[in-house]
Structures are given as structure tokens and as C-alpha cells.
ROKOL-543302 format. One record per residue: x, y, z of N, C-alpha, C in turn; residue in one letter. Coordinates in steps of 0.02 Angstrom, whole numbers, plus 50000, padded with zeros to 5 digits. Layout:
BEGIN
XYZXYZXYZA ...
END
This chain:
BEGIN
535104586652595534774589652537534274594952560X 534354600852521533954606752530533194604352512X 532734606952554532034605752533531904613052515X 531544613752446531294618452405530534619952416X 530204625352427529454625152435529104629352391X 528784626452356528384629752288527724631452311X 527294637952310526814639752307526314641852231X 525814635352252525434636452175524644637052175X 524414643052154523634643452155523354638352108X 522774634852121522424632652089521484631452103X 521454639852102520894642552140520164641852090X 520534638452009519974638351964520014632951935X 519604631151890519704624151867520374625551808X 520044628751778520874632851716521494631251747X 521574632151803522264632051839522294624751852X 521834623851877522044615251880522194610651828X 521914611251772521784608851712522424607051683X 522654616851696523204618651657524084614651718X 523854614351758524394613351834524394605151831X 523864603251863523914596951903523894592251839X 523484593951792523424587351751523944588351652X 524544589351699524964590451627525864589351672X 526324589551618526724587651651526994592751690X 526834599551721526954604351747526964602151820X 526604596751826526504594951939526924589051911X 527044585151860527254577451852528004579351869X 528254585651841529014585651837529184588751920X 528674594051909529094597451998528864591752054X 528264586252062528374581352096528904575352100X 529314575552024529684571652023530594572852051X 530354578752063531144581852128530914577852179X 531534575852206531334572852289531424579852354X 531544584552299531864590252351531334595852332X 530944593852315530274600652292529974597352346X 529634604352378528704601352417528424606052402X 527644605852368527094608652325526544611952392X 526324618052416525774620052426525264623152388X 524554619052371524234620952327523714625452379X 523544632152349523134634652380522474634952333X 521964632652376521154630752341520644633752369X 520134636352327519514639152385519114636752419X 519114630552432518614627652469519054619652520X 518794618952557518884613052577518694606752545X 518014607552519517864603752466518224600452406X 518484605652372518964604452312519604603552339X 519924605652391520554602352416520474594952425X 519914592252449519654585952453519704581252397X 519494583352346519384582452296519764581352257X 520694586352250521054585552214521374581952243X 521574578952312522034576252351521784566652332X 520924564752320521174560152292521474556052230X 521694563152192522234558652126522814561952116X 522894568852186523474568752150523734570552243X 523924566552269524054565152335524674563252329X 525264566352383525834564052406526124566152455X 526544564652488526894563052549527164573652557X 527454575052483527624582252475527354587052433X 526454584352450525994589852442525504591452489X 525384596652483525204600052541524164603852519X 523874606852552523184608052514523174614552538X 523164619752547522814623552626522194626752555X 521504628652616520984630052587520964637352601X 520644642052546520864649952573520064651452558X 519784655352566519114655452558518984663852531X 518774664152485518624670352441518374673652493X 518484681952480518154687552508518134692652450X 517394698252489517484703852424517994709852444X 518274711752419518674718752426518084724352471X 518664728552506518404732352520519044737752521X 518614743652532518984749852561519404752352493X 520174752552513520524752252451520654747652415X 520674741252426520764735752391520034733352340X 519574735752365519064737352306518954742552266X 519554750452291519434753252245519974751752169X 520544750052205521194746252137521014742852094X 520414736552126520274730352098519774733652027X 519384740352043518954743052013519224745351978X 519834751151982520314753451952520524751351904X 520894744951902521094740451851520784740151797X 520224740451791519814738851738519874745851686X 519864749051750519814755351687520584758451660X 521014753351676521874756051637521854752351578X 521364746951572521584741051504521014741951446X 521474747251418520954748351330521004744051282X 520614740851260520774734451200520004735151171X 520054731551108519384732951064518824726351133X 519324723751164518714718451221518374723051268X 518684728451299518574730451346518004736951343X 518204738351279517494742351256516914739851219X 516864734151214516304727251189516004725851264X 516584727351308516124724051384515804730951423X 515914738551406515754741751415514914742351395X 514854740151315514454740651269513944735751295X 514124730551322513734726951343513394728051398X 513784729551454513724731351499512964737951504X 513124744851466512584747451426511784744851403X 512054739551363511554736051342510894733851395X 511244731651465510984726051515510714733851549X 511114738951559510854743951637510574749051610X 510724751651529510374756251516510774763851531X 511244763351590511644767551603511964771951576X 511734778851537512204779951484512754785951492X 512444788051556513064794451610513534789351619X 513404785651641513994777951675514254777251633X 514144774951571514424773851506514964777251469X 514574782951458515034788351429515884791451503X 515444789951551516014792951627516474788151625X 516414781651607516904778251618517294777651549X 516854778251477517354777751441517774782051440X 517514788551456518184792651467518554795451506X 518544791351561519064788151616519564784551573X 519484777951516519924774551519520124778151469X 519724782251416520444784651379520784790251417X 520564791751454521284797051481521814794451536X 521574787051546521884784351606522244777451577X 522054774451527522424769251517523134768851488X 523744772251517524074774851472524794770951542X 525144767551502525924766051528525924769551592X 526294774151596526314778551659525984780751703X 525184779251693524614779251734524714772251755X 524784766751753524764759751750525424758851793X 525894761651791526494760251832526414765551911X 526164771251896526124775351973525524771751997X 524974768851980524364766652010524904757052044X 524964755152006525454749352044525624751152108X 526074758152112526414759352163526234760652238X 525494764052200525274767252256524804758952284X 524474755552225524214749352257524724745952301X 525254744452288525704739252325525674743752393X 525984750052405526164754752454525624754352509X 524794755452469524374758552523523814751752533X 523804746652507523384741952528523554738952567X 523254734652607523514732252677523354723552675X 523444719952654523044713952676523704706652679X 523554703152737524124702052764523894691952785X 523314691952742523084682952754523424677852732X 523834677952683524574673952651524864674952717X 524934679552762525754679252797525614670152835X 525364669952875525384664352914525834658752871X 525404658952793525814653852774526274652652730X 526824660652734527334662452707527734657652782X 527574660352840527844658552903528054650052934X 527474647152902527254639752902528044636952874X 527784638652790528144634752737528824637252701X 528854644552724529624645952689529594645952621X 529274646952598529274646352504529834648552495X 530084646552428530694649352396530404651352322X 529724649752287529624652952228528814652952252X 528434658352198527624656352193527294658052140X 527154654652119526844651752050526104652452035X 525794659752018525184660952007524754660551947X 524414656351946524064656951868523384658951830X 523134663951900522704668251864522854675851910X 523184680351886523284685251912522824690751922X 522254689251886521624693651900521274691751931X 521344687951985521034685952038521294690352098X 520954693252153521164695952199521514693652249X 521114685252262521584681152290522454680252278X 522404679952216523004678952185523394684452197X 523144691352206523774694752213523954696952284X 523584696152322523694698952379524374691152414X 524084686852381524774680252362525334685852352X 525224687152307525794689952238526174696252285X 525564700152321525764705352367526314701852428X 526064698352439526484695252521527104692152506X 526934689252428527804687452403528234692652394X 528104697752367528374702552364528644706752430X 528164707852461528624712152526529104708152577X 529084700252570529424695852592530074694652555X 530174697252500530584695952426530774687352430X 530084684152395530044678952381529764677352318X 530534675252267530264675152184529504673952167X 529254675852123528594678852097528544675552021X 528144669651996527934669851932527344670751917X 527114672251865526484674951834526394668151791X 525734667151771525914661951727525214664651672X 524944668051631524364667951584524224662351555X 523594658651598523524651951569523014652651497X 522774657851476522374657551425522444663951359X 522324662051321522484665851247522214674751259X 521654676551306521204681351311521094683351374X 521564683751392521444687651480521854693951458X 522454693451453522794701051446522534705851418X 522154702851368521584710251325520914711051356X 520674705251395520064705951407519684707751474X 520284706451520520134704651582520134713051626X 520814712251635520974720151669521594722351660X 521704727051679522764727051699522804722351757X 523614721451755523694718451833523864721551864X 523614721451934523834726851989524474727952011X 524754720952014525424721052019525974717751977X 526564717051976526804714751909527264708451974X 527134702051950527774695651974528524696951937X 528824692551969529514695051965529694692051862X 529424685251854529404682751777528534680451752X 528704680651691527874678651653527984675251618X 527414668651614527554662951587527024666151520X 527004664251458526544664951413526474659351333X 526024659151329525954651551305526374655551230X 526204659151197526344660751126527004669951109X 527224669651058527474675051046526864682851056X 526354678451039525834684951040525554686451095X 525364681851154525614685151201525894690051248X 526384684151226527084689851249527024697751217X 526834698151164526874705151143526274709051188X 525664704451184525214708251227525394709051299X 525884704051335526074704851381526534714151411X 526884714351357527204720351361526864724651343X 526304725251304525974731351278525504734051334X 525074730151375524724728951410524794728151484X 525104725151495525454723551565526044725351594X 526384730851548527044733651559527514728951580X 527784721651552528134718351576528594719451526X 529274719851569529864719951501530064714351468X 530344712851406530384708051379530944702351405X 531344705151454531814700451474531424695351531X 530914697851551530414694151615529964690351594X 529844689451503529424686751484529814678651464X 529374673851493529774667151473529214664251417X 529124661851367528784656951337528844649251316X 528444648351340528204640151353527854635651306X 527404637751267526914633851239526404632551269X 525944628451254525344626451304525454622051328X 525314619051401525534613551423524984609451433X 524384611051417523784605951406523494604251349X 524214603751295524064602951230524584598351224X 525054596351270525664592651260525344585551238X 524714583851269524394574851280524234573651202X 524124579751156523884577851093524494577951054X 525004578851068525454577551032525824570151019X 525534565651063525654557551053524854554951054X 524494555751064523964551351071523934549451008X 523334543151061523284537851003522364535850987X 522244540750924521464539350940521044533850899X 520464532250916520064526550903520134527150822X 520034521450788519844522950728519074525450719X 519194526750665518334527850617517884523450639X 517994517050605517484514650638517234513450694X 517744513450746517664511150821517344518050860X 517534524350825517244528450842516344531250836X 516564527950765515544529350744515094523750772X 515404517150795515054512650811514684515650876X 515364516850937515264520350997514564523950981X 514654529150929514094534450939513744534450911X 513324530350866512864527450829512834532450762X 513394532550734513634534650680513734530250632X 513454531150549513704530050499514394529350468X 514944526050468515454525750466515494527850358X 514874526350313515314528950282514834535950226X 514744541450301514534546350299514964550550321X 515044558250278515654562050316515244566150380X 515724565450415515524570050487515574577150472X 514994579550515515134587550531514994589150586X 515654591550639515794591650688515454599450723X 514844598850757514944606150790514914607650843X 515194612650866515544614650940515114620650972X 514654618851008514004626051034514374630151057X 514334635551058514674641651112514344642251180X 513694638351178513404635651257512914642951274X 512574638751314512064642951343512114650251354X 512704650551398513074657351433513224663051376X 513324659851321513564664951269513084666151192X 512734659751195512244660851106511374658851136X 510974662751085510554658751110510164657151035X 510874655651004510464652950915510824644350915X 511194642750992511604633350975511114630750941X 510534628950964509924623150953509774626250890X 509644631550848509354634850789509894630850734X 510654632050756510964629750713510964622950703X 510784620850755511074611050752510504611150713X 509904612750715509294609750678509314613250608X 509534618650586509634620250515510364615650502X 510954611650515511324609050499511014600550487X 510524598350543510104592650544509884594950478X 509284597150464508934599350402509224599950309X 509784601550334510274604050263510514594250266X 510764589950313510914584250289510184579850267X 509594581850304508844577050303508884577950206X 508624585150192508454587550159509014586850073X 509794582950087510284586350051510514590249999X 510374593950055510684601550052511334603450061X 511504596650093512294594050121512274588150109X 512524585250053512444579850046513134574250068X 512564568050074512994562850121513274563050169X 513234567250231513514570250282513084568450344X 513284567350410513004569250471513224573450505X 512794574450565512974577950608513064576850694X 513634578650715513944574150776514114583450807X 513924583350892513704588950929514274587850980X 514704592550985515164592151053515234598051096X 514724598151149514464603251169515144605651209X 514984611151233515494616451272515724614051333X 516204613451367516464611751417516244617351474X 515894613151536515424618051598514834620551568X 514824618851519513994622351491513364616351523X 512884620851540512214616451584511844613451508X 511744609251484511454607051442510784605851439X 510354610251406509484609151408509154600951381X 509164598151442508774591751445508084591351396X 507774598151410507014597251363507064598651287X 507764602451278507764604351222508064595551164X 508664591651213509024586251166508284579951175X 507944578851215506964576651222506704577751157X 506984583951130506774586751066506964581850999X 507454582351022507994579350950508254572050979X 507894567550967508054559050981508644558450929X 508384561550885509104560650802509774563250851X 509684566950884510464570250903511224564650929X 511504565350879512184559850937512704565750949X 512934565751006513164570151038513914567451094X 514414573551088514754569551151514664575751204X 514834574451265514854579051305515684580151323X 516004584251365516624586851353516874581351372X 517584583251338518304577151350518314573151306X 518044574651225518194572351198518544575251135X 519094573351089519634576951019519334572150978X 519284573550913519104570950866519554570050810X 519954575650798520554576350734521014581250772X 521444581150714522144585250720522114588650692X 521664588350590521614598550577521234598650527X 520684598550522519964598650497519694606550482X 519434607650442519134614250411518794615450459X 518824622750475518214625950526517934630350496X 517454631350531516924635950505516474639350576X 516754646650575516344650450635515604653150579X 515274652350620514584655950617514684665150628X 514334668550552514534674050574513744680450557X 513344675650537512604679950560512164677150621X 511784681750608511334680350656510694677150658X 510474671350690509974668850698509144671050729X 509434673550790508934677750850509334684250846X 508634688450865509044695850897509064694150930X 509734698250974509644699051068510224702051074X 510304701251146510884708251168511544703851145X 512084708151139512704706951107512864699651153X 512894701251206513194695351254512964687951257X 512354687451187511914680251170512084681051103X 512534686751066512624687551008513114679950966X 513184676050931513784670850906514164674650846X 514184681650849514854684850812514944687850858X 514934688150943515294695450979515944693450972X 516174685850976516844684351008517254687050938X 517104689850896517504690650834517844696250811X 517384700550864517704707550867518044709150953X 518344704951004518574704151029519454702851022X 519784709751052520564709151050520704702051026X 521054698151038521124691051037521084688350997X 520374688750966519944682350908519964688650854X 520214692750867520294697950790520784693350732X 521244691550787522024688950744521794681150716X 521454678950738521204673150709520864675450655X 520114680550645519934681550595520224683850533X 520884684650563521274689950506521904684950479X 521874677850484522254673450466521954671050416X 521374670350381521214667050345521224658850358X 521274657550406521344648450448520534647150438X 519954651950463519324650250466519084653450436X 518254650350400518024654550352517324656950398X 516884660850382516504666450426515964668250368X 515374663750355515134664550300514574668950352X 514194674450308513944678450325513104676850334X 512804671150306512044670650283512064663650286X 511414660250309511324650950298511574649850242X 511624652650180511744650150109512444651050100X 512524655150145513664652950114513624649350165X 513394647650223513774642950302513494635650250X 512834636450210512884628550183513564628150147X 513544632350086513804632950042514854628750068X 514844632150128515464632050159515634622950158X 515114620950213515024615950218515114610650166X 514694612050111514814607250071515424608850028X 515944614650037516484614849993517034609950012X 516914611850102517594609750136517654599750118X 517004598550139516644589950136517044589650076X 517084592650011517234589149947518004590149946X 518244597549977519074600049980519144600950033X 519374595250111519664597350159520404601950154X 520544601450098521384603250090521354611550087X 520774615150075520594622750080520554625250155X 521144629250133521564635650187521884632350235X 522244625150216522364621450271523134625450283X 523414627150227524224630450242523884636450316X 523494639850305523234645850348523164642350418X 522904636250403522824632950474523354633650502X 523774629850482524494625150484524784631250526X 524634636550498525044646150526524904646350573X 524174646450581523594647050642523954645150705X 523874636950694524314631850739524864632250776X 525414635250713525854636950718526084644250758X 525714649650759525714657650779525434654250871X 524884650350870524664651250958524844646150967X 525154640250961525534633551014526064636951005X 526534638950962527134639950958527584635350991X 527514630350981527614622850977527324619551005X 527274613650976527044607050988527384600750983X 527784600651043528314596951027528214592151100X 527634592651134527374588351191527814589551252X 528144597051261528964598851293528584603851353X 528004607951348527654615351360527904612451432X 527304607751479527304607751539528074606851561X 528474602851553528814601851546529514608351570X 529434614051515529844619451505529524623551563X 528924624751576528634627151633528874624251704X 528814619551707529284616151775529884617551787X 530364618151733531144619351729531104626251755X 530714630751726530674639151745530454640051825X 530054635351832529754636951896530324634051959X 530784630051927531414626151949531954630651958X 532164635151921532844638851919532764642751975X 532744639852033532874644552084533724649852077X 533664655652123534254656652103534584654452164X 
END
């Protein structure tokens, strides 16, 4: 029996998330004729993942970040300025905001409109692949013999100079976009893999609009770290409110901070949402806090609020519940602490424009909201249902799954 050797980054937690803990490592470990090299940045975290997901035909090697230089810092720089999307001029704007820079500003925006264009994007590839030089994959092209490699954040530099060494070796190449908002937000990719995995049809379209990939190279998958909610089995009501010192027959209102890194109105809102139930203003309702996943959580601030019951990440609550984004403003401050920037961002446009979420403009419609949905969960749920439907583009618990088979079809 032929032994097969798969090369797979998992240089971020996203990648791992999305890799190791879905059935995407369950199926390609379950060949007796696959062996897995995961490449990680640290010795540390190779450590780390090897004790749960350890076997006889996996492998760790640790690669250790560097910054670009020379030409490979000027491409990496480059990139940024081929990918025009309503994100990329929000990060410009921001960017502005923080340096004050406004020669910089204006020089680069109009760099990218004269440069972000298809055919600028395909000769700049060429000349990147042609004239950069970096050759730290070879050893362990040499080692292991790969027969495919499987990258899942391509805007990593690490990742492509991977992507580079597969290529001049002609050793199949997948791309994989593990998240809804990299193709609009991030950069171009420097180089293009041989197929692209993409969770949704929309995507895929951004895939080709954006990343010049043709449509026959585009594979779609679904999400494969959405497959676990498609059977689970969750606590009841009561067993749940008991856990969290919840009222079982009070309706919940679930809110989700955008975290430190991005708002600086979280704590303003929890305590005008506290206030609207003290006060009812929202009547018969609590309030239950499920803060942001990697967000540092202010110890002096929850000291504050003894009332607060809260989970911290890793925890689902429902399957399809009314939402409600926050769409004024609490505090001034620069866009990048703003809780409406993400709304005018490529990406989260198409959500706003589904009608799935409502976006009340002032405390008095976000109450107002609140207490409509509490009395009619069944409002804009068809919109949801679309929502759901337009970015899993199925949910049929199959994603990781179909991702393994792709990453399988050797030829």
C-alpha cells in the first residue's frame, strides 16, 4: 500500500479550530494510507496539539515566523494595494484616523485605484513567483514527499512561501478560505493554489472576483465547524438556567460583546440592557452575557456588576433566535472602537441587506426591538432561515467531511 503525505498549516488558532477539531483530520486520519504533517509556529503549540490529537501518522514540525524582507516585503506590501472592496478603504480610513497621514492616504488610495485591476493582479503574481527567492519548506518537501498541501490561511506569508515551494516542485496545491471575510478584507493573494475550498456560493463569487480564481478550481464545502451543531444535543431550560443562576421562567436576552479590540460602548450596553429589564422597560426578561471568543475580559469592570451572569466562550444557546445588531453610537471614538464599523464592511453589507437582522438606530428602537422580538420571535425569521441558508449552504453535518474527500482525490 501506497503511503500518501498531506501537508497542512495550522499556524492559527482558526486553522486549527477549523482542521483538527471537525471531521476534516477525523476522516484523512482515518486512511491507513494518509500520513499528516502539521506545520505550527512554535514548539510550544506543536506540544500542545500533539496531546489530543497524537498518532503513530502524524507528524508536528515547528516553523517559526519571520518578517519579510527585500522583495518579499515589497509583494507582501503590494498585495494590499491590488484588493479594492468597501473593507479595504474603511482600513485605509482608519488607518488615517490613528497616523494623521494624509499624503499617505490620498498616495495610496490612488495606487489602488489604478492598480487593483485583474491584469495588474495576474502580471504582479508572475513576477512574485519568478523573482522571490525563499527556499525554508524545501528541507521538508525532501523529508516527506508530499503528494498534496493543504493551506488555510493564504494571507499569511508563511503560508505561501509553503504554497511557493509546492509549486516549483509541482506538488498539488489547495487553498482553503476558512472565514466569511478574508477575500474582501484581507489582501489579494500573492499566489493562486492549484483548487479553493470555500465555505458558501458567495464566496466563491468573491473568490473569482477578487482572487482571479476560475470557477472550475473553486470547490465548495460548507463550514466544517458548524457540522457538531447539526446533531447536538443541548441542556434543557431549566438545567441550563439553574447552571447559571437564571430565572427559568423569565425570557432571556442573549448578548454577544464585540470585545475589547473592537467597541468601547460592550459595558454601556450591558448596563442600559440591565436597566431597561430593572426598570421594565423590557419587561419580564433577563439578561445573560456571552462574551467574545480571545477577548481579555475587564476583571474591574464584571467587580462592577455582581448582577452579571455570564458565559465565557464555548458556549451555543439556540438554533435561530431574533438578532439584533446595535447600530448607534454610545461613545465617540475612532472608527476602529466604532460598534457599526463592521456594517459597512464588504462582507457584513450582504447580511445587512437581508433583512435576517434588525439595526435599530437610537436606545428607543434597540428597546423597542427587544421587546417586539420577546413577544414575536417568529419576525423575519423566513429572512433568517435565507441568511442560514445563503452562508452554510448546507447543513447537513457532511462540510468536514466533503473537505477531506477533496483533499483525498489525489490524481
Amino acid at each position: 500500500m501506497s503511503m500518501k503525505t498531506v501537508f497542512i498549516t495550522i499556524f492559527q488558532g482558526a486553522e486549527a479550530k477549523n482542521i483538527l477539531r471537525t471531521d476534516i483530520y477525523k476522516n484523512l486520519i482515518a486512511r491507513d494510507d494518509v500520513r499528516i504533517v502539521f506545520f505550527v509556529d512554535s514548539s510550544e503549540r506543536a506540544e500542545y496539539y500533539k496531546k489530543e490529537f497524537s498518532h503513530p501518522r502524524v507528524f508536528y514540525e515547528a516553523i517559526e515566523n519571520t518578517n519579510p524582507r527585500g522583495l518579499d516585503a515589497f509583494f507582501s506590501s503590494l498585495s494590499f494595494t491590488l484588493l479594492r472592496t468597501a473593507t479595504t478603504d474603511l482600513r485605509r480610513k482608519m488607518n488615517l484616523e490613528d497616523n494623521r497621514n494624509h499624503l499617505g492616504y490620498y498616495w495610496h488610495l490612488l495606487l489602488n485605484r489604478v492598480l487593483a485591476r485583474r491584469w495588474v493582479r495576474k502580471l504582479v503574481r508572475a513576477l512574485d513567483y519568478l523573482l522571490v527567492s525563499n527556499h525554508r519548506f524545501a528541507s521538508y518537501f525532501e523529508k516527506y514527499k508530499p503528494d498534496v498541501v493543504f493551506l488555510a490561511h493564504l494571507f499569511d506569508g508563511q503560508e505561501i512561501h509553503l504554497l511557493r515551494e509546492a509549486k516549483h516542485r509541482g506538488v498539488r496545491s489547495i487553498g482553503f478560505i476558512n472565514s466569511w471575510d478574508k477575500l474582501t478584507a484581507r489582501r489579494a493573494l500573492r499566489l493562486l493554489p492549484d483548487s479553493l475550498v470555500v465555505f458558501n456560493e458567495i464566496v466563491k463569487e468573491e473568490a473569482m472576483r477578487y482572487a482571479d480564481i476560475k470557477e472550475k478550481n473553486i470547490f465548495v464545502s460548507g463550514i466544517p465547524n458548524y457540522d457538531w451543531h447539526v446533531n447536538y444535543k443541548p441542556v434543557s431550560r431549566g438545567e441550563f438556567c439553574q447552571k447559571n443562576k437564571l430565572d427559568s421562567a423569565k425570557k432571556l436576552i442573549v448578548y454577544a460583546p464585540m470585545g475589547k479590540a473592537f467597541s468601547n460602548s460592550d459595558w454601556d450596553i450591558i448596563d442600559l440592557i440591565q436597566d431597561s429589564t430593572t426598570n421594565n422597560s423590557i419587561a419580564n426578561a433577563q439578561l445573560f452575557v456571552r462574551f467574545q471568543p480571545n477577548d481579555f475580559i475587564e476583571n474591574e469592570e464584571l467587580e462592577k456588576r455582581p448582577w452579571l451572569r455570564y458565559a465565557m466562550p464555548g458556549v451555543r444557546f439556540s438554533r435561530d433566535k431574533p438578532v439584533i445588531n446595535i447600530d448607534f453610537e454610545i461613545k465617540e471614538g475612532p472608527i476602529s472602537k466604532s460598534p457599526t464599523f463592521f456594517y459597512k464592511t464588504e462582507h457584513y453589507r450582504k447580511v445587512v441587506e437581508s433583512g435576517a437582522i434588525q439595526y435599530p438606530k437610537s436606545k428607543e428602537d434597540f428597546l423597542l426591538w427587544i421587546n417586539k422580538y420577546l413577544v414575536n420571535p417568529a419576525i423575519d425569521r423566513e429572512a433568517r432561515k435565507k441568511l442560514v441558508s445563503d452562508q452554510c449552504w448546507k447543513l447537513d453535518g457532511k462540510s468536514g467531511s466533503r473537505i477531506a474527500g477533496h483533499i483525498l482525490s489525489f490524481d
